[in-house]
VEXVOVO-392751 format. One record per residue (C-alpha): residue number from 0; chain; x, y, z negated. Coordinates in nm, 3 decimals, always signed. Each point is the difference from the previous one (the first is absolute). Last residue first. Layout:
BEGIN
@nr = NUM&kette = A&east = X&north = Y&up = Z
...
END
This chain:
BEGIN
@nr = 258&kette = A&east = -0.500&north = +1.964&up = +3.013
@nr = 257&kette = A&east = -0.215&north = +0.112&up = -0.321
@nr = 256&kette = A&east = +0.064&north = +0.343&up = +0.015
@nr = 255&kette = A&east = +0.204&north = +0.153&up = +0.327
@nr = 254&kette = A&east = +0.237&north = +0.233&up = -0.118
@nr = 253&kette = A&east = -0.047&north = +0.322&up = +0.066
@nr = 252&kette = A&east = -0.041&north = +0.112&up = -0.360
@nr = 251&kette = A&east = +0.356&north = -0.100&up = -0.013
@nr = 250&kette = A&east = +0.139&north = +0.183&up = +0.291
@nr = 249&kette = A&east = -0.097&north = +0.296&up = -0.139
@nr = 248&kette = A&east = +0.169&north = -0.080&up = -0.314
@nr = 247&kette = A&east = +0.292&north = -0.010&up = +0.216
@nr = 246&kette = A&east = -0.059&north = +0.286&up = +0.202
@nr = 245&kette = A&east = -0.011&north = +0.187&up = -0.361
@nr = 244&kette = A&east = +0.374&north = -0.160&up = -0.061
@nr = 243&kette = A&east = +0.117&north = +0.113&up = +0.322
@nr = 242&kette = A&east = -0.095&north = +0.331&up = -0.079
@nr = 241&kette = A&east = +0.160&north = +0.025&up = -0.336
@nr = 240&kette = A&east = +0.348&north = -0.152&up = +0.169
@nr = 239&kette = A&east = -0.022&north = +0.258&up = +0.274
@nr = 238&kette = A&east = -0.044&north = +0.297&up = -0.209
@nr = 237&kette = A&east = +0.265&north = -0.130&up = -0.239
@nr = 236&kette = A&east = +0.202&north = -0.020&up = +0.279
@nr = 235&kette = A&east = -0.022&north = +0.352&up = +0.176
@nr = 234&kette = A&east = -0.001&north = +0.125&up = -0.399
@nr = 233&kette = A&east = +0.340&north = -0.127&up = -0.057
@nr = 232&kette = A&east = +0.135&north = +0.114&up = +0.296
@nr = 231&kette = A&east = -0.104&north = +0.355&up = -0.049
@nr = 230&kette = A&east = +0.148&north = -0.023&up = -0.359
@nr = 229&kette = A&east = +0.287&north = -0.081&up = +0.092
@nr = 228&kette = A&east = +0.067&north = +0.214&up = +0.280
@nr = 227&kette = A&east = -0.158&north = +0.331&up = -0.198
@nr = 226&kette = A&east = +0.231&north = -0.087&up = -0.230
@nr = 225&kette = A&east = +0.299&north = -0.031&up = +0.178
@nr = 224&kette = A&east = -0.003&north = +0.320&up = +0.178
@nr = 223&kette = A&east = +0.244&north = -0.027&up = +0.287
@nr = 222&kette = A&east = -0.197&north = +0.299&up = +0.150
@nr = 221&kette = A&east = -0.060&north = -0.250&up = +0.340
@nr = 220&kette = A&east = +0.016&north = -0.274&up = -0.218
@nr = 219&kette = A&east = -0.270&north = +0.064&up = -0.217
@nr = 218&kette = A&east = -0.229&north = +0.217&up = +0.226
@nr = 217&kette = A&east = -0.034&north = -0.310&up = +0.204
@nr = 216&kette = A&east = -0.073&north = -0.226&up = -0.261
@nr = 215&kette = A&east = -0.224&north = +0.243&up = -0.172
@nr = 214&kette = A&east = -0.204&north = +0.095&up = +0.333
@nr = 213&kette = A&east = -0.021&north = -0.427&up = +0.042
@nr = 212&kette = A&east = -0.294&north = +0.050&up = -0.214
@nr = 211&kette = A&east = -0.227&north = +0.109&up = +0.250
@nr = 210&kette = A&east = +0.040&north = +0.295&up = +0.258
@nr = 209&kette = A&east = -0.119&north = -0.056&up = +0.371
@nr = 208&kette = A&east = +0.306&north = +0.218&up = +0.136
@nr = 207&kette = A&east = +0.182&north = -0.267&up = +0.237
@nr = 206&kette = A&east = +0.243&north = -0.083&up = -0.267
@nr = 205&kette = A&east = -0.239&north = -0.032&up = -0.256
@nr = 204&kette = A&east = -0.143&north = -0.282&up = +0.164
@nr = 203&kette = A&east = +0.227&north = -0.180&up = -0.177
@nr = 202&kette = A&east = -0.123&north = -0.049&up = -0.303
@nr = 201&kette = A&east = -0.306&north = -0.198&up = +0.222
@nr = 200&kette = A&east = +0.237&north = -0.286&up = +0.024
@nr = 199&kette = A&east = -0.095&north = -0.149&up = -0.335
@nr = 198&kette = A&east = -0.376&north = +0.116&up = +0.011
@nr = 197&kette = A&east = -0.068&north = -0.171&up = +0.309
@nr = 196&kette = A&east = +0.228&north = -0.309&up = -0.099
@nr = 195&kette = A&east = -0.251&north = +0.002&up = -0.309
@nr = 194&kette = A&east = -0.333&north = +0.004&up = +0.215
@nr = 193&kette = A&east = +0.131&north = -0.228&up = +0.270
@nr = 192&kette = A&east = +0.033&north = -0.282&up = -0.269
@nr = 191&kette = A&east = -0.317&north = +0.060&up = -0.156
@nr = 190&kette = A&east = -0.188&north = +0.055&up = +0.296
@nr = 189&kette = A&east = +0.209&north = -0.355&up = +0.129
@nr = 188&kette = A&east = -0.139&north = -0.192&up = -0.363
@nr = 187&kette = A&east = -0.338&north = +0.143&up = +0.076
@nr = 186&kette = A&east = -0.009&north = -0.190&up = +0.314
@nr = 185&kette = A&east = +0.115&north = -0.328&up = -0.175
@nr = 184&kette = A&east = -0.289&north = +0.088&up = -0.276
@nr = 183&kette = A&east = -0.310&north = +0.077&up = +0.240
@nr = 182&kette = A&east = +0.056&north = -0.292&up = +0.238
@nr = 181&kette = A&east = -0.279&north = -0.222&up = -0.197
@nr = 180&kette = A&east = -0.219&north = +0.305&up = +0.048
@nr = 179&kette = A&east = +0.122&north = +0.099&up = +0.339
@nr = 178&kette = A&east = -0.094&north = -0.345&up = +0.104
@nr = 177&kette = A&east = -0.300&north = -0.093&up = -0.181
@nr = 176&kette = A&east = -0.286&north = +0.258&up = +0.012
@nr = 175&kette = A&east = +0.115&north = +0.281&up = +0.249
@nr = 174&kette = A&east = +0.226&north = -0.283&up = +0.261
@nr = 173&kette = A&east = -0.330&north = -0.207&up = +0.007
@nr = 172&kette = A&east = -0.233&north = +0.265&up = +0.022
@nr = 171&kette = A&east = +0.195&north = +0.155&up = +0.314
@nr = 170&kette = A&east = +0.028&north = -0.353&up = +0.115
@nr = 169&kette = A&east = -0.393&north = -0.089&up = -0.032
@nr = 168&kette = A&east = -0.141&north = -0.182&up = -0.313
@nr = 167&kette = A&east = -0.219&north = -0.329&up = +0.081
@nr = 166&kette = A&east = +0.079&north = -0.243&up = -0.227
@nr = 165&kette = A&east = +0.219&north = -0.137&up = +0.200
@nr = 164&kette = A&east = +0.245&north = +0.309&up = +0.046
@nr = 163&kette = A&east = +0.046&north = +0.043&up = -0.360
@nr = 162&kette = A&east = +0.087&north = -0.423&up = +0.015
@nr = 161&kette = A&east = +0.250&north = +0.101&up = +0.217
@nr = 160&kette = A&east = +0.131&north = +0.269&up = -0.113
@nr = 159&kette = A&east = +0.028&north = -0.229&up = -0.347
@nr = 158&kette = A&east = +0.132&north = -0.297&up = +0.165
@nr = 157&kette = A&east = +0.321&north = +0.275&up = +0.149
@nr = 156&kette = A&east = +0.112&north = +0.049&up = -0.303
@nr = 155&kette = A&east = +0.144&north = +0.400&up = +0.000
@nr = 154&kette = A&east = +0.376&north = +0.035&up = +0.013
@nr = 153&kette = A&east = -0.028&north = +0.107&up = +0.369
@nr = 152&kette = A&east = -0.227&north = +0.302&up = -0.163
@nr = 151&kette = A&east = +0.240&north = +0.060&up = -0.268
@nr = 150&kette = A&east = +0.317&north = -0.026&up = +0.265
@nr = 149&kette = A&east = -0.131&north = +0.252&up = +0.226
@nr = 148&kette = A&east = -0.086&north = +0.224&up = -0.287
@nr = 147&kette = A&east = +0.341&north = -0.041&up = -0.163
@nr = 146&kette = A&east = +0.225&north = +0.032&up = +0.383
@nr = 145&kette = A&east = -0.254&north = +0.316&up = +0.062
@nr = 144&kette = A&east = +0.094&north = +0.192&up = -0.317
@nr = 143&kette = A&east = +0.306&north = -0.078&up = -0.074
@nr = 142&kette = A&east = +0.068&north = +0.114&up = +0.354
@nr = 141&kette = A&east = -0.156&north = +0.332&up = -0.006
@nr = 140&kette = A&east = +0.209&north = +0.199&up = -0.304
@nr = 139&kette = A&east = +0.243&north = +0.164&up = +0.224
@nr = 138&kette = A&east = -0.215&north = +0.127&up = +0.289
@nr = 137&kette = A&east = -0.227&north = +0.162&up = -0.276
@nr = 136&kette = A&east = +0.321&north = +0.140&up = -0.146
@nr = 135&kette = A&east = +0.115&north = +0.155&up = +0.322
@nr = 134&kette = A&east = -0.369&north = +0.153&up = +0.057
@nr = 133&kette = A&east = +0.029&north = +0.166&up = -0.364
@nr = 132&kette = A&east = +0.339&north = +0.149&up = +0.036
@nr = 131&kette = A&east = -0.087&north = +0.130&up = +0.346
@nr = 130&kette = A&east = -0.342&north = +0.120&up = -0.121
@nr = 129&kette = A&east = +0.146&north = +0.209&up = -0.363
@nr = 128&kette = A&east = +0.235&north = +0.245&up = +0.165
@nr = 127&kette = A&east = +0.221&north = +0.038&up = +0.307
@nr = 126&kette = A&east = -0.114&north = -0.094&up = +0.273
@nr = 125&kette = A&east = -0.178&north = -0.287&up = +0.216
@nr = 124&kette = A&east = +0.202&north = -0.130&up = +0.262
@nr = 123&kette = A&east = +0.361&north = +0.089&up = -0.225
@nr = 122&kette = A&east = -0.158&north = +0.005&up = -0.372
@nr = 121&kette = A&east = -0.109&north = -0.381&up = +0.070
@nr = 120&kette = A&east = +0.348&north = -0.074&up = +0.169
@nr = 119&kette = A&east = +0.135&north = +0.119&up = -0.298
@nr = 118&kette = A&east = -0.234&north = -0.213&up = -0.222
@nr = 117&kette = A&east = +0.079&north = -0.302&up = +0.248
@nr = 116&kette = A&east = +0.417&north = +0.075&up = -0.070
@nr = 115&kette = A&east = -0.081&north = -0.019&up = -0.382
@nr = 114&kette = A&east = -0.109&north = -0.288&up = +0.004
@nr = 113&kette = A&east = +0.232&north = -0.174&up = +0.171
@nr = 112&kette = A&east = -0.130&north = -0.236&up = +0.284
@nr = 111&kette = A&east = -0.124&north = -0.341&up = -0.128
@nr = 110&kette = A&east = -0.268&north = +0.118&up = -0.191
@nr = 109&kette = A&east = -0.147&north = +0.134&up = +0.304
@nr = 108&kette = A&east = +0.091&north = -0.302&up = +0.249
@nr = 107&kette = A&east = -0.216&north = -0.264&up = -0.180
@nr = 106&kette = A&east = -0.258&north = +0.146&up = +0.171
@nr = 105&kette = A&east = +0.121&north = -0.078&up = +0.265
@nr = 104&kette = A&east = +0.076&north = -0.374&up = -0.115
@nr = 103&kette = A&east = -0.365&north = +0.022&up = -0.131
@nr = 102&kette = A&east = -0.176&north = +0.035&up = +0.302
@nr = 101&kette = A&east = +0.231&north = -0.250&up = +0.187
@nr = 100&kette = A&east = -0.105&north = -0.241&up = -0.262
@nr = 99&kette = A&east = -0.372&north = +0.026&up = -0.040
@nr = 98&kette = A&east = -0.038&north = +0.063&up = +0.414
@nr = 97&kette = A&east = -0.151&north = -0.358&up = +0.060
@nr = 96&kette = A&east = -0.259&north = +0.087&up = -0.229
@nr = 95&kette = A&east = -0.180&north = +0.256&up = +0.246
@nr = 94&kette = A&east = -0.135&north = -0.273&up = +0.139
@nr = 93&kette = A&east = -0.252&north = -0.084&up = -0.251
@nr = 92&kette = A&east = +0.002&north = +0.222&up = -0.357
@nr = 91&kette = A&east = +0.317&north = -0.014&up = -0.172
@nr = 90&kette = A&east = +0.169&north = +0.258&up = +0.082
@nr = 89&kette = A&east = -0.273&north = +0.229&up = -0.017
@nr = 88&kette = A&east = -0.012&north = -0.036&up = -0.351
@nr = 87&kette = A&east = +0.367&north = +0.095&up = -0.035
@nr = 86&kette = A&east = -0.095&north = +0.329&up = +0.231
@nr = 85&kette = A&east = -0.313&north = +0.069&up = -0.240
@nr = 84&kette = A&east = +0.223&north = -0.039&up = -0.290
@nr = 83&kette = A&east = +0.348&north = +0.226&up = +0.155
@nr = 82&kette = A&east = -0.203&north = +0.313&up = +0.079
@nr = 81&kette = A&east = -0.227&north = +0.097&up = -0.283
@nr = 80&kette = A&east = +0.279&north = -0.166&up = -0.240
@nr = 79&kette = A&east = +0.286&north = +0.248&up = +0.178
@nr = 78&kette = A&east = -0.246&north = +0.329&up = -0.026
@nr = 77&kette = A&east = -0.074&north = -0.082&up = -0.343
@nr = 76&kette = A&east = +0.355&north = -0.047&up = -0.092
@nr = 75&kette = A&east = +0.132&north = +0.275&up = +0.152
@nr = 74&kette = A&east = -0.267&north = +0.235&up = -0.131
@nr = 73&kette = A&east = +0.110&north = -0.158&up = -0.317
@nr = 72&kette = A&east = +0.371&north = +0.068&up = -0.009
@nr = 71&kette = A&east = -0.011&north = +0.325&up = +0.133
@nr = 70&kette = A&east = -0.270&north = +0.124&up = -0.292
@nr = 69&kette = A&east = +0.203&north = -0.195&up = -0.227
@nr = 68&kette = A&east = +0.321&north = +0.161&up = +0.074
@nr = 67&kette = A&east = -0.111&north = +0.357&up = +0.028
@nr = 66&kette = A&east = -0.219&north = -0.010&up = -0.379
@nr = 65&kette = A&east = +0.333&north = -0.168&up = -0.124
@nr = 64&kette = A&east = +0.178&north = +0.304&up = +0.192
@nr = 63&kette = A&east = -0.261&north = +0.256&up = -0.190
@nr = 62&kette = A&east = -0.010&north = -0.188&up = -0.315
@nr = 61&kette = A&east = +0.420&north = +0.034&up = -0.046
@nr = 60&kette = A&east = -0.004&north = +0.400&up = +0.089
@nr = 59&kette = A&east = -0.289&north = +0.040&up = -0.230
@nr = 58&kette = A&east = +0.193&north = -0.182&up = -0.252
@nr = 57&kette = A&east = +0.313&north = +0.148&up = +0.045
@nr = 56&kette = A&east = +0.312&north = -0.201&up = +0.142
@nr = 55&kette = A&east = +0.064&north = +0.254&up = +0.237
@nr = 54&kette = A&east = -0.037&north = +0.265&up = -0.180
@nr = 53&kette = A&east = +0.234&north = -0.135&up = -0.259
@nr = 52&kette = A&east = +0.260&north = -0.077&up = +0.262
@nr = 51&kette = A&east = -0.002&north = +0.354&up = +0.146
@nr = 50&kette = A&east = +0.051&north = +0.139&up = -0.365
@nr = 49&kette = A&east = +0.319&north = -0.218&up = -0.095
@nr = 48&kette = A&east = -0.031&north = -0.374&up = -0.164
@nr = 47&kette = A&east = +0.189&north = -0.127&up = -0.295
@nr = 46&kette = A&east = -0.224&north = -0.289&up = -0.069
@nr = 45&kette = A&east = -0.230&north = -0.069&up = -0.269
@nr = 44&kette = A&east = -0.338&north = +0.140&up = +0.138
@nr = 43&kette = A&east = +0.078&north = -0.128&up = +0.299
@nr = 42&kette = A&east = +0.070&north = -0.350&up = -0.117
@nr = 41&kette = A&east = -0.308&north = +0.028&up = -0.241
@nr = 40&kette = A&east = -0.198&north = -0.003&up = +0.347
@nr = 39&kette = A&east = +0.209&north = -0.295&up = +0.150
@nr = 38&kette = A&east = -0.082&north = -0.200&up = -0.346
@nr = 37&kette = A&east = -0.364&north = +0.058&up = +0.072
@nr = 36&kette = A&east = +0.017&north = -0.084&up = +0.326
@nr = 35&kette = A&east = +0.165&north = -0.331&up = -0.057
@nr = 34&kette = A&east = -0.171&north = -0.083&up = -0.318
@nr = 33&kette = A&east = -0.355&north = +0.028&up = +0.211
@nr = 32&kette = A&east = +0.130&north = -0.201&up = +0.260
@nr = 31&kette = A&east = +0.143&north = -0.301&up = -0.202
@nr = 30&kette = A&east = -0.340&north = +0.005&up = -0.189
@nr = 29&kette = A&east = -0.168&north = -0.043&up = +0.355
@nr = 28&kette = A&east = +0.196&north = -0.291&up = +0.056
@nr = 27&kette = A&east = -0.008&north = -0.149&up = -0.344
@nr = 26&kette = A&east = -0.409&north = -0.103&up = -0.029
@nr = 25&kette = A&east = -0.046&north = -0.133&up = +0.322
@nr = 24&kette = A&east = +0.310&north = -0.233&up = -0.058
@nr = 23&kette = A&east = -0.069&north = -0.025&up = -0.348
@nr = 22&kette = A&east = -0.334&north = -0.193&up = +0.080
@nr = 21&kette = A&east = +0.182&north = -0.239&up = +0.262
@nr = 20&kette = A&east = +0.264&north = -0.075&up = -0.263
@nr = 19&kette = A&east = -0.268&north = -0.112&up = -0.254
@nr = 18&kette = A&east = -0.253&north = -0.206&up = +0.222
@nr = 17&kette = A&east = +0.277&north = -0.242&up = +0.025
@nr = 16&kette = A&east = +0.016&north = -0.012&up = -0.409
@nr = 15&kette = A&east = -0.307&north = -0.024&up = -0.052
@nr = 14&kette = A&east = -0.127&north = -0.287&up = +0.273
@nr = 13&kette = A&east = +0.278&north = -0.249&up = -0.135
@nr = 12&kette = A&east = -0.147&north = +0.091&up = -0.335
@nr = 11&kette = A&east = -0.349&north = -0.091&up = +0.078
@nr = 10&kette = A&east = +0.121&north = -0.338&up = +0.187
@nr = 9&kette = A&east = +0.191&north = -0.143&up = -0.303
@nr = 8&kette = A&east = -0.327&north = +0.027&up = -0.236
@nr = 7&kette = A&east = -0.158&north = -0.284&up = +0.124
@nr = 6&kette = A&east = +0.295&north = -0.257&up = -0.006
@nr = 5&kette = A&east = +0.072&north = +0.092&up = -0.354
@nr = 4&kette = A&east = -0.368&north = -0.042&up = -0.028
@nr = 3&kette = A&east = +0.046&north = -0.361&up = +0.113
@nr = 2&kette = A&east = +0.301&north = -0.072&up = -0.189
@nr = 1&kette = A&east = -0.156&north = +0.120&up = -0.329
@nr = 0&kette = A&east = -0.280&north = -0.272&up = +0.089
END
């Protein structure tokens, strides 16, 4: 009898402690974020910094190129989802699913070129200022996007489109009701992943005049101020790092229940 409830109670604690490092990884990213930008903004306050420095490392100076940043960084990613989703789902609808691959080798092609040379071609068709910056990111943040919806809706049983079909649904209803549904979570995964490479390389689109947080970088070692390097850098991250952890959590609640 002790042996049997010995045998009982294993399970529950085998379920504790794996549930426990998944837990603290939701809980400790955001933490990490929130001690990083507070311990940049005691930095300043600390440091040995001159008068341009402190202005630019004010707090209206700081919200205005986070305000810049995010603004950039989710017009790009808005623009890159309404784009890159309906082109994955179009790759894998009848003939036009022989053109899955090709289609994403070129698209492929704008994280392979530099970064920073497609926000400067940006700036060169379309000007300097927020467009070009915003237009180059888009380009940079589509293949995530179409190879993870293409593979969520190839990923999908085919018995259960199918059996959708059988009773009766059409194939708009059918890819609506059970494929995008089931597809939901791999596609959100390539959102997630564009999102934060979006707001990565959006520090530099700075360079072509479309502010951000990349103004610190750039201000720091032009005017070899240190500070204003650090602390620039540290905030580009943390930024990142925070939003990757709400796509995350995103990508959660997308999950598919019950499958």
């Amino acid at each position: 009898m002790p042996d049997t409830a010995a045998a009982m109670d294993q399970p529950v604690s085998t379920n504790v402690s794996t549930d426990r490092p998944s837990r603290l990884r939701y809980v400790v990213q955001p933490v990490l974020c929130v001690v990083a930008v507070a311990a940049a903004l005691i930095y300043v306050r600390v440091a040995d910094v001159d008068e341009s420095e402190q202005r630019s490392l004010g707090t209206s100076t700081l919200l205005t190129l986070l305000r810049e940043h995010l603004v950039i960084s989710l017009i790009a990613t808005v623009l890159v989802s309404v784009i890159a989703i309906p082109l994955g789902v179009a790759l894998t609808r009848g003939s036009l699913r022989r053109y899955s691959k090709p289609v994403i080798t070129v698209a492929g092609f704008g994280q392979a070129a530099p970064a920073i040379g497609l926000i400067a071609l940006g700036a060169a068709i379309f000007g300097i200022g927020r467009t070009g910056a915003v237009i180059a990111l888009t380009v940079y943040g589509v293949l995530p996007i179409v190879a993870n919806t293409v593979a969520g809706l190839d990923g999908v049983d085919v018995k259960l489109i199918e059996a959708a079909r059988g009773m009766g649904m059409s194939a708009w209803s059918t890819l609506l009701r059970v494929e995008l549904p089931l597809a939901l979570a791999v596609i959100v995964a390539g959102v997630r992943t564009a999102l934060v490479l979006i707001v990565g390389t959006a520090a530099l689109a700075t360079f072509t005049g479309a502010g951000g947080l990349g103004t610190l970088i750039t201000t720091g070692i032009t005017l070899q101020q240190n500070v204003t390097l650090v602390v620039g850098a540290i905030l580009v991250a943390a930024l990142a790092l925070f939003i990757d952890w709400l796509a995350r959590l995103l990508e959660l609640v997308a999950a598919p229940k019950g499958v």
